[in-house]
N, C-alpha and C positions, 0 to 999 in steps of 0.2 A: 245437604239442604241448608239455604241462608238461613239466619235469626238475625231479630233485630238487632245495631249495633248494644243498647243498652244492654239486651240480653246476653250477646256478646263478650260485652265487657264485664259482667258478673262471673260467666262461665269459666273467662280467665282471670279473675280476683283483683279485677282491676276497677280504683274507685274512682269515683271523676275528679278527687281533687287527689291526687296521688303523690309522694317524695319520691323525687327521681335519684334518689341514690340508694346503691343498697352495698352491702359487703360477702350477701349469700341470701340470709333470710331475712337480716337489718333492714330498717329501711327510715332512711329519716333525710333531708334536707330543707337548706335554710336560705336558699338565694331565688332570683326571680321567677314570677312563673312563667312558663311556656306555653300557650294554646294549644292545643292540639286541634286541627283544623282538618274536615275530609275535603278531598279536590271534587269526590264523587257528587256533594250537590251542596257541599261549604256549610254544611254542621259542623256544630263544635262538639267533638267529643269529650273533652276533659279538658284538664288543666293538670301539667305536672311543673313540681318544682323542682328548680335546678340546681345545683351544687354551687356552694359558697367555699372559699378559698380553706375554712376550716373544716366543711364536708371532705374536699380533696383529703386534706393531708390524716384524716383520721379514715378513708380507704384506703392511703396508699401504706401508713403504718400497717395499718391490718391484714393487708396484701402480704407487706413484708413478711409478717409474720405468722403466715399461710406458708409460704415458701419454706420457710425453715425445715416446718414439721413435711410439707405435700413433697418436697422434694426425695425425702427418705422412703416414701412408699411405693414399693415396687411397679415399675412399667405395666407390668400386666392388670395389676391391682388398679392404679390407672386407669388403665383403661376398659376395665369391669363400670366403674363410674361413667366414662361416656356411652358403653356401652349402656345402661342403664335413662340416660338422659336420651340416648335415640329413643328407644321404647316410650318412653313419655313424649318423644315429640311426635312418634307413631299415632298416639292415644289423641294426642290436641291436632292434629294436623290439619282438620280440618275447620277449626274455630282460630286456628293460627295465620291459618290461609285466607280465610276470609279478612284478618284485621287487617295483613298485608293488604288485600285489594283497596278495604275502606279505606286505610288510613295515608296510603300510598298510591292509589289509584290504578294501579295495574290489574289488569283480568281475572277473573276470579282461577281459571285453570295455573295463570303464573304466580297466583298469591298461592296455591297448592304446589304446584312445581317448585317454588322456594323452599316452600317447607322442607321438598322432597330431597332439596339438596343437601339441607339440615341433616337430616336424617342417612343420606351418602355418607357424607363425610364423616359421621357419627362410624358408621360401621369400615370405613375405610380406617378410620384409627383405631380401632379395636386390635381390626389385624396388626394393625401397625407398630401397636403396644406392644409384642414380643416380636420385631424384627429392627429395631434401633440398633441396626449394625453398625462396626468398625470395622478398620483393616487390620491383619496383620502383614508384617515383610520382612525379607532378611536383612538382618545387619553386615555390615561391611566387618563389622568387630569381633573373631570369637566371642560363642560362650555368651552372647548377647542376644537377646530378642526385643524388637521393635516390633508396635501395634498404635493405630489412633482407635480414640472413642471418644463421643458426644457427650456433655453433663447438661443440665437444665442450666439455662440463664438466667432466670429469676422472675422479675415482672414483665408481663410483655402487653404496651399498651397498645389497643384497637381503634380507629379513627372510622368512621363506616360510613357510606353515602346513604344519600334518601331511596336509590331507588333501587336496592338488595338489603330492604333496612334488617333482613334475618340472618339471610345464607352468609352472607360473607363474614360476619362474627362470627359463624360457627366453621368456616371453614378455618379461621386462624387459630380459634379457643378449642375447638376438638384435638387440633394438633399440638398445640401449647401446654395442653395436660397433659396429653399422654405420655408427653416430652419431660412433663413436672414441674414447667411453669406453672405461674398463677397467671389469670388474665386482669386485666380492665380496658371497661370499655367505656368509651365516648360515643355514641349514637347520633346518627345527625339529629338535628335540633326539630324537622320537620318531620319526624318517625318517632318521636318518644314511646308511643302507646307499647311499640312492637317490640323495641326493647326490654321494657318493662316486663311483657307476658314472658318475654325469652327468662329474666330473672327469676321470676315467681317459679318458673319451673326449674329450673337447673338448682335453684335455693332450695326447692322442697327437695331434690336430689342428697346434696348435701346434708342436709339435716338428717334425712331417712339415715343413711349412711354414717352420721358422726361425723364427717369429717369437717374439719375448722374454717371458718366467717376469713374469706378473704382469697378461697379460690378462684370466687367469680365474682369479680366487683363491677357495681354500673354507676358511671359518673353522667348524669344528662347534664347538657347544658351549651350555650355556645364557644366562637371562635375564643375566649379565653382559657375554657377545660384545654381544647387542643395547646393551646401556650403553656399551658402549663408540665400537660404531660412531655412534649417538646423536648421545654428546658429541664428538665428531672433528671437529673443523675441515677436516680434509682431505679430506672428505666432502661436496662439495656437494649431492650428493641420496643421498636412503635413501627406499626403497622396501620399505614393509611391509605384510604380510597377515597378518590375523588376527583377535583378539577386539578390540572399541573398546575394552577398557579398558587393553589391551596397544597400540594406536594414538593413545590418549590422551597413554600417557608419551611414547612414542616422539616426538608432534608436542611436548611440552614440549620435552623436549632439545630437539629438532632447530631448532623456535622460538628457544630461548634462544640462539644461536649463529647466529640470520638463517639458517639453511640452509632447504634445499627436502624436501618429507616427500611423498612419492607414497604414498596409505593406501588400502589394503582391505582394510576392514573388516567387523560382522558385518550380517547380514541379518534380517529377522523380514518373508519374503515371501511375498503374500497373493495366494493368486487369486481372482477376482471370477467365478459362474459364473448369468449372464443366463437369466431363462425363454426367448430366444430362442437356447441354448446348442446344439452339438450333442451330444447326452450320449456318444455313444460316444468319441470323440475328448475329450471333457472326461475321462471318466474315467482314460483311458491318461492323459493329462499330468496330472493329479493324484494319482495313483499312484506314477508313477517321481518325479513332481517333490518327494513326500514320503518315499519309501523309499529310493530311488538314493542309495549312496552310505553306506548305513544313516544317512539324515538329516543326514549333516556335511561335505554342500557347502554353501558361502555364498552360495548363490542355492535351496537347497532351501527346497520346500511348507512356509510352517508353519501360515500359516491360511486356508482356505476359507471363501470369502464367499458363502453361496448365497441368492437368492432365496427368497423362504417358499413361492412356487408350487411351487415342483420342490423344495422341501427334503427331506419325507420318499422324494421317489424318487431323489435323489443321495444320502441317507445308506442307503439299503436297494440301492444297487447298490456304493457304498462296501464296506458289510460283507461280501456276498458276491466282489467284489475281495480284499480283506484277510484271506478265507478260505483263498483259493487261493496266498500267497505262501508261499513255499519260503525256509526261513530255516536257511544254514549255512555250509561251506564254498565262501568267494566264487571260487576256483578251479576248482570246476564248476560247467560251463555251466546247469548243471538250477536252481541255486540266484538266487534272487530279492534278499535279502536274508545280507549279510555282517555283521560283528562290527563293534560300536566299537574303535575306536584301543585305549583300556586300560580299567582298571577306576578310573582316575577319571572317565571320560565315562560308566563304569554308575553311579556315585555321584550323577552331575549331572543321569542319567536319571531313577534311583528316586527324589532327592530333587524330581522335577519331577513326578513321577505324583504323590507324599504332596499337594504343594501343590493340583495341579490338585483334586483331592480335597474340599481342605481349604475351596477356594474354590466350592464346591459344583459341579463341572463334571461334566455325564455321562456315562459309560464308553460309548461306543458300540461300540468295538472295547479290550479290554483290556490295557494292555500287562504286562512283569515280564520278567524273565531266564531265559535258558535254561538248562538243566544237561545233567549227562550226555553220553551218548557221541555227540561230534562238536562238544559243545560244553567241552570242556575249559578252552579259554581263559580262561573266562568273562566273555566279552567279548559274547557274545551275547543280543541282546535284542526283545522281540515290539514290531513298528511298532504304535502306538498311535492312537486317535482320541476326541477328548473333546469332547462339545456345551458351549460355552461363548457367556456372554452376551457384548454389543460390547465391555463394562468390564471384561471378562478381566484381572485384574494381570497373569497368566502369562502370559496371550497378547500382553504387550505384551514381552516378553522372549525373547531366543532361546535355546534348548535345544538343542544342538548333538546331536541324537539321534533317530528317528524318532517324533516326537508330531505331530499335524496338530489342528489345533483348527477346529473345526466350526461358526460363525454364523450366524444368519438376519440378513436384512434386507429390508425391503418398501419399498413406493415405487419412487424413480426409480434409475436408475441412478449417480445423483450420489451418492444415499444411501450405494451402496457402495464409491465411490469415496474418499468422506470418512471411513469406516470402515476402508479397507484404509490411507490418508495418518497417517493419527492413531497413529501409532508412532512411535517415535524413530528408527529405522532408514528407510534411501531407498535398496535397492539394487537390488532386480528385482521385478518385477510382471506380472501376465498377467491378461485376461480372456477367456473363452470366449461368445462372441456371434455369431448372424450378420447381427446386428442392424447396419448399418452407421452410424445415429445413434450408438448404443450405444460401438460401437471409436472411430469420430472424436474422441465426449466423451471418452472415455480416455487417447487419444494427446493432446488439444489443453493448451494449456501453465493448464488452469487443470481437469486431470483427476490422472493420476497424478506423484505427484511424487519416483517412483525413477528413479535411472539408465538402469537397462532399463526396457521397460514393452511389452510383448509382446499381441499377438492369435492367439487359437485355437492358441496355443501353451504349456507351461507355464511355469513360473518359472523352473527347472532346463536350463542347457546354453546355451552361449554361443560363435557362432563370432567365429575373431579378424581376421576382417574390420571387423570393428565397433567400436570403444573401449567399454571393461570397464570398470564401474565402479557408484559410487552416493552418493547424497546425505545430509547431516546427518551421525548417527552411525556411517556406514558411511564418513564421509571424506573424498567429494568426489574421489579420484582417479582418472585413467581410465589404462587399460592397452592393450596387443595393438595394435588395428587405427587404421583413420582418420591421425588426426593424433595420434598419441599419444606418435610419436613425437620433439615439439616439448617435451616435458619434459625428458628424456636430455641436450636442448641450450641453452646460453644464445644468447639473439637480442643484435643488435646491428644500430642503425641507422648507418645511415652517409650521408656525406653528403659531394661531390665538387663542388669549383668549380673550375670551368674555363675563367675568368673572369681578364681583367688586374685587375679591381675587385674591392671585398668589400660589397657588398650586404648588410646584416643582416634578421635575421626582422624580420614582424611592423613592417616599414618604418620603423626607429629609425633614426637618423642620429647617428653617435659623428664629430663630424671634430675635427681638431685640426694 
């Protein structure tokens, strides 16, 4: 059950003029403030303050020196701590859920479903804490044994988008501990609040526990935090979500400096929908997979690849779909469609409809901005649908906002698979077939060539069982599940003679 945001924000110890830095349970900062602003009807919920250049370097110290001591305490121990920090996010999940909707604008079931991933990933590194395998193999050398294994890297900084301002911190910092990193995090600038509830909890973790100011540090603030962490040598990996061209700089710096850059980046994902499709089930995933979210997840619909058979009848089940969506307050349950983040994602909107226009593309479904009562914000916006040819300019771009672009294609099925590859972006993919030629060509390594790549399922939604991720201008980095978490850590081979003799590789003979 809702509560007011005020009450809200009590519930999770958060004050309206708040310091956006912390080191666990610290908390102090000394640079500009931030507004925190809802998209849901453009209340100010607080204000937090940002991290000054002397804020950074007195978490990153402290960080350091987290590391020293967190690194020595055993994996499993570890991960008794995150284990302990899911159960608290258990406890808040649904006061946690809701500030995601406020404060972020997304549904109140996906500001709960965030949390919930929170919480996945929480018990996914638990197990994970006692199976941080290596290998062993044979040596070529008598009397010799050869093995790798993983050590902790040190700090590992978090860069998060606005719009998983929870899940995705905790998918890299769940795994980051257990590993015996420390983390810090950068939050986007347009999420502070949700940040902050994430610290207050994982802080009171820490404290309960004893253990030392500097496992979980939060740095708010903007595009400067990201420079800094960047350039940091002390940083051996940074982990960032968001637009490639915000994942661009960031792998410069981090490049220039030999460090390691784990990027997720943006998407332009395309689902493929086969005459041997099931249309009911097609239409449900391409629906949510293009409106959820109001269009600004990085695995959401943007363009649909339908065969010419069935095209006039997935765009005339499309329209009356797109009739029936409920566009407003994402806090009730009734409502389909929520607000963009602010009024530059409706600037990046309008100016995306003007071009789609411009490039002669068809209004099948219209979009524009809403006004008026419930729409105050004015952050609200109609989901859009435009017939575009394969040479789309636009459709080769992503629009961080509910447009779906509409292609035909005939022929084979390859046909649409080289039509959905032919973007710069490689992050998720899906087609609807129950063609089983149709999915194998799909999945096999000379079909889709995104990170995900999904059957009779949409684009949209990723458990963290799986490693996250996607190829080209989306980055190449993977997150959450599998082995993913082999990044968090540096390998080292090693190698043990046990031997009165020294035998060398490769049968060279040094005597003397």
């Amino acid at each position: 059950m809702s509560v007011s945001i005020e009450a809200l924000l009590k519930k999770l110890d958060i004050v309206k003029s708040q310091p956006g830095c912390s080191t666990g349970s610290n908390w102090f900062a000394n640079g500009d403030v931030i507004s925190a602003e809802s998209p849901v009807d453009g209340s100010k919920l607080g204000t937090v303050h940002a991290a000054s250049f002397e804020d950074y370097e007195k978490v990153l110290q402290t960080a350091e020196e987290a590391f020293i001591s967190f690194r020595k305490i055993p994996a499993p121990v570890r991960g008794d701590m995150v284990r302990q920090f899911g159960n608290a996010l258990r406890d808040k999940k649904e006061l946690l859920g809701q500030l995601v909707s406020w404060e972020m604008g997304k549904s109140l079931q996906e500001g709960l479903g965030e949390v919930q991933e929170m919480i996945d990933i929480c018990d996914f590194a638990v197990g994970l804490s006692r199976q941080l395998q290596g290998t062993t193999m044979h040596s070529e050398r008598p009397n010799h044994r050869m093995y790798e294994q993983y050590h902790p890297l040190g700090i590992v900084g978090v860069i998060s988008a606005f719009n998983f301002p929870v899940a995705v911190w905790a998918w890299n910092t769940a795994l980051a501990w257990i590993c015996g990193d420390v983390a810090v995090w950068k939050p986007s600038e347009k999420t502070p609040l949700c940040s902050i509830a994430c610290q207050k909890i994982i802080g009171t973790i820490l404290k309960e526990n004893d253990l030392p100011e500097g496992i979980s540090c939060l740095l708010n603030g903007g595009a400067e935090v990201g420079k800094w962490l960047s350039e940091d040598r002390r940083i051996p990996l940074l982990s960032a979500t968001g637009s490639t061209t915000m994942g661009k700089k960031v792998a410069q710096k981090v490049g220039a400096r030999l460090g390691k850059s784990l990027l997720e980046l943006g998407g332009n994902n395309a689902l493929i929908i086969s005459p041997n499709a099931d249309l009911k089930t097609t239409l449900l995933a391409t629906v949510f997979g293009a409106v959820g979210t109001a269009g600004q997840r990085c695995t959401s619909t943007r363009r649909l690849i339908v065969h010419e058979s069935i095209f006039a009848q997935v765009e005339e089940k499309l329209t009356n779909a797109y009739k029936q969506l409920r566009i407003g307050n994402p806090l009730n349950a009734e409502n389909h469609v929520g607000p963009l983040i602010d009024q530059d994602a409706v600037s990046q909107y309008e100016t995306a409809l003007k071009n789609i226009s411009l490039e002669g593309g068809e209004w099948v479904v219209e979009g524009g901005t809403l006004s008026g009562t419930g729409y105050e914000s004015g952050c609200y916006v109609k989901p859009a649908i435009a017939k575009v040819s394969i040479d789309s300019e636009m459709a080769q771009q992503e629009t961080f906002a509910p447009i779906l672009y509409l292609m035909k294609y005939s022929g084979s099925i390859e046909n649409a698979i080289d039509i959905q590859n032919d973007v710069n972006q490689g992050l998720s993919s899906a087609i609807m077939t129950q063609n089983l030629q149709e999915a194998e060509t799909f999945l096999a390594h000379w079909g889709s060539d995104c990170g995900i790549a999904n059957v009779n399922i949409g684009t949209s939604g990723a458990e963290i069982g799986g490693a996250f991720g996607g190829e080209k201008d989306t980055g190449g980095g993977r997150e959450s599940g599998s082995d993913a978490w082999k990044v968090y850590m540096r390998r080292q081979t090693n190698t043990i003679n046990y031997s009165d003799d020294l035998p060398l590789a490769q049968g060279i003979k040094f005597d003397f």
